[in-house]
N, C-alpha and C positions, 0 to 999 in steps of 0.2 A: 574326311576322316584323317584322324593324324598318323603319319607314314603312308599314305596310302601314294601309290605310283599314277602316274598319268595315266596310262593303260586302264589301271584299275576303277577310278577314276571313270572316265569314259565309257566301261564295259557299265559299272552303275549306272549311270543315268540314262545309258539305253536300256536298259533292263528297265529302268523304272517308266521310262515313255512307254515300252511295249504292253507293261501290266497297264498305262491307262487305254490302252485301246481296248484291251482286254476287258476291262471292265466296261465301258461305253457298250459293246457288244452284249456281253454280259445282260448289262441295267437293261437295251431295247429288246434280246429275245423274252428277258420276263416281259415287260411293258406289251410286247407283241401275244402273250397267254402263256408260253411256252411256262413248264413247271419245272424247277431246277430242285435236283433231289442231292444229298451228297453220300457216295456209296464207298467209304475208305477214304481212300486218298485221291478218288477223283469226284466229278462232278457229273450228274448226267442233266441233261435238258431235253425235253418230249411235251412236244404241244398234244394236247385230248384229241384234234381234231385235225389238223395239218399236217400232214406227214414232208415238207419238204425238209430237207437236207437242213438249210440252215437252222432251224426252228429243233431239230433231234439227232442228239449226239454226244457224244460224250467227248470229255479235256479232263486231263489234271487240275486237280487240284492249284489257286493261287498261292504262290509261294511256297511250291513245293520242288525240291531240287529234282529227284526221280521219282517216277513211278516205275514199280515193277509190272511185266507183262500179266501176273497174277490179280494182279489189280486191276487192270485196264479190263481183263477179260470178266471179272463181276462187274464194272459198268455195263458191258457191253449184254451181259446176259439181263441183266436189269431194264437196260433199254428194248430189246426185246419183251419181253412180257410187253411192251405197250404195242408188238405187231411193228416195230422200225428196223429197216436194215442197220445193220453194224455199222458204227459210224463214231470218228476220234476225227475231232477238228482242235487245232493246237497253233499256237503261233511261235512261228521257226526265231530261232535265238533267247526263249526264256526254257528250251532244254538243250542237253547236248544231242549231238548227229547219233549218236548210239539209239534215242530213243525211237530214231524212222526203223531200225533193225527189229527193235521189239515189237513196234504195230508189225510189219512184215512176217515175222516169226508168230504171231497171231491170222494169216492169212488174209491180213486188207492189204489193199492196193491203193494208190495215190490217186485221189479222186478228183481230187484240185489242188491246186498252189497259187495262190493270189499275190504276188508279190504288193507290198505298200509303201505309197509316199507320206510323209510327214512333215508339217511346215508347222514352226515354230518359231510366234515372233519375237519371243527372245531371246532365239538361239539356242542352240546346242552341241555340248561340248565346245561351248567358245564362239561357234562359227556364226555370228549373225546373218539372217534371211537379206537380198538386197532390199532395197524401198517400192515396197509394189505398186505398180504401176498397173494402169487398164491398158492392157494390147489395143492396139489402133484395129478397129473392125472395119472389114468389107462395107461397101455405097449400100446403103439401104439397109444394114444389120444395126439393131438395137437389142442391149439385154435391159429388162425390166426384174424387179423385184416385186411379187407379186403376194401378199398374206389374206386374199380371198380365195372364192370356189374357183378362180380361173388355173390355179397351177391344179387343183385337183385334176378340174374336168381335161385339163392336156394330157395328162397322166392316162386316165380315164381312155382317152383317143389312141395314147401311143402302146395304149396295151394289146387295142384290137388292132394293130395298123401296121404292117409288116414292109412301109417303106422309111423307118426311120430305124438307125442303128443305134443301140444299148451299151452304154457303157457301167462297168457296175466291178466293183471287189465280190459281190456274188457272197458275202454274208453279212448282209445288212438286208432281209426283204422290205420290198415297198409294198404294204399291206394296200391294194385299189380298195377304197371304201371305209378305209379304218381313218383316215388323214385328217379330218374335220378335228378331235380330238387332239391329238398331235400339234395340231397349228393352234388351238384354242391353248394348250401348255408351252406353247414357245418352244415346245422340240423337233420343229419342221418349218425350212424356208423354201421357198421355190422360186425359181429364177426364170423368166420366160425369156426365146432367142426370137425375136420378128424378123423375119426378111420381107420387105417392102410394105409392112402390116397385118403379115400372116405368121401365124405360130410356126415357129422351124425347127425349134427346142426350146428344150426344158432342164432344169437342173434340183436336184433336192440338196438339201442339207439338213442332217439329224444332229441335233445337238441334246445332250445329255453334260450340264455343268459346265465343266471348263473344259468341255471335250466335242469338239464336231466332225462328222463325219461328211465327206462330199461323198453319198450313196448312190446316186445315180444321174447318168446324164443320155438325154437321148435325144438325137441331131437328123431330122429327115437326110437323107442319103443324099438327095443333090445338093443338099447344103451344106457336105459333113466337109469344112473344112480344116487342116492346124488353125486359120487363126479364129473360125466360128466355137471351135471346141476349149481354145484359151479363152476365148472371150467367156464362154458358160464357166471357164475353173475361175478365173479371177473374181466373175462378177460373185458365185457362191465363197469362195475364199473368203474376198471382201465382207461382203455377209456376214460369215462366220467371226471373225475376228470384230466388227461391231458388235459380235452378241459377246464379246468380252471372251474368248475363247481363249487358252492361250494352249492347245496342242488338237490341231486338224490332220486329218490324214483321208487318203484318197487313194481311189485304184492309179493304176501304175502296172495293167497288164499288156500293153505292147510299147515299142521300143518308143515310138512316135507320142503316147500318152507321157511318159517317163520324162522324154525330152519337152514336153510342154511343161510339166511341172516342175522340172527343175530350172527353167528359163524366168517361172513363178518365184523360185524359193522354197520348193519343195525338195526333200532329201528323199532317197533310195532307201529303205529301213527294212530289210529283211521279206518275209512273209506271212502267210497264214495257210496251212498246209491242212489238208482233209483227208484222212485215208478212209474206205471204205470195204466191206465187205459185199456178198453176193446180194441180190433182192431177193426178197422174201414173197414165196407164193400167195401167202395173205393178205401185201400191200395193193391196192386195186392197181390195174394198170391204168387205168384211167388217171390216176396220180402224177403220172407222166408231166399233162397239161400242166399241174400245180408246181409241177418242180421246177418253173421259171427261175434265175437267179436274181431276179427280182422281184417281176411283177407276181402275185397271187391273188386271193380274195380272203 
């Protein structure tokens, strides 16, 4: 824009990468049943039958500088009538730090904070990604790329199987059962990790356009190493970017995930913030099970 300062500048086009995640998110909870209603100036989303978190809640409105506490509070009464706990999920840096004050002054609490990475291969704000490379893997570790029933049926294994550890941004669910569908549209890869011939992990990747998501990775526990878990980010990376992508992003919830990704060419970009309220006596407890940050049915 003409006159516009480098600052300003830069503050764009990160604003503009954030709404495409936003949107990515967006396009898979409808894809996943979820029903997106718009109540004012925000949005609510509430699946008929799934009550997890990711799937019902309510965000501002796109392209909307503030919402007022007034507003946010008819979503949240709206989202109720369908029996779901209070729930504002938003991505930190497309509002100001004022807005965490007004959820708060509404009585939710921080539910989650997903921090994200974002790698883009041609750069942003200037700074080109270096030349990706595949990390050199451990004697006997192979990743595979896999567009049969085998990345399902891993999925499948690692749902019931409580020696492999989950890595996940925690709003993106991995529907077990729904996948077939997904892979048959091109908006699901899977990447399998072999140690000596045996499955060790697994990696997804949801792609929606020119937008992919590395949604989940899950690494048997004596396998879980930095360079088994860079091996699953580059090999989905890689992935993605053959599907012509040109803006992926990834979790980047501990220090050690961060530091692999940005060894990739993955940048630090903010968050995505969830506040909630109390549960609700009508929600079954048994819901619990379902509210995996992943896995569901």
């Amino acid at each position: 824009m003409e006159n516009e300062t480098p600052e300003a500048a830069e503050e764009r086009e990160s604003r503009r990468v954030l709404r495409q995640v936003q949107d990515h998110l967006f396009k898979v909870h409808v894809n996943l049943g979820a029903v997106r209603e718009s109540v004012g100036m925000v949005d609510v989303f509430h699946h008929p039958t799934n009550p997890i978190p990711n799937l019902n809640y309510v965000t501002p409105r796109p392209k909307t500088a503030w919402v007022s506490g007034n507003m946010v509070q008819k979503g949240i009464d709206h989202l109720e009538e369908f029996q779901r706990t209070p729930r504002v999920q938003y991505i930190e840096g497309l509002f100001p730090p004022l807005f965490a004050k007004t959820l708060r002054d509404l009585n939710l609490q921080v539910e989650r904070e997903t921090p994200i990475l974002i790698y883009k291969p041609e750069g942003l704000n200037g700074h080109l990604p270096p030349p990706l490379k595949s990390p050199d893997l451990p004697d006997g570790i192979t990743v595979e790329a896999v567009s049969d029933q085998r990345g399902i049926e891993t999925w499948w294994y690692v749902w019931r199987n409580a020696f492999y550890d989950v890595l996940t941004l925690g709003v993106e669910p991995l529907f077990v059962g729904r996948d077939t569908a997904a892979m048959r549209l091109g908006q699901q890869l899977d990447y399998l990790l072999y140690r000596y011939g045996f499955p060790a992990g697994v990696a997804r990747v949801s792609i929606q356009g020119e937008t992919a998501h590395i949604l989940a990775l899950a690494v048997l526990k004596e396998a879980r190493t930095p360079a088994t878990i860079q091996g699953l980010q580059a090999a989905a990376l890689k992935g993605a970017l053959e599907r012509k992508a040109k803006l992926v992003f990834a979790p980047g919830e501990t220090d050690t995930e961060r530091r692999l990704g940005r060894e990739l060419g993955f940048i630090d970009f903010g968050s995505i913030v969830c506040y909630s309220g109390s549960e609700k006596a009508h929600e079954d407890t048994n819901a619990q099970s379902l509210e995996q940050p992943v896995l569901s049915f």
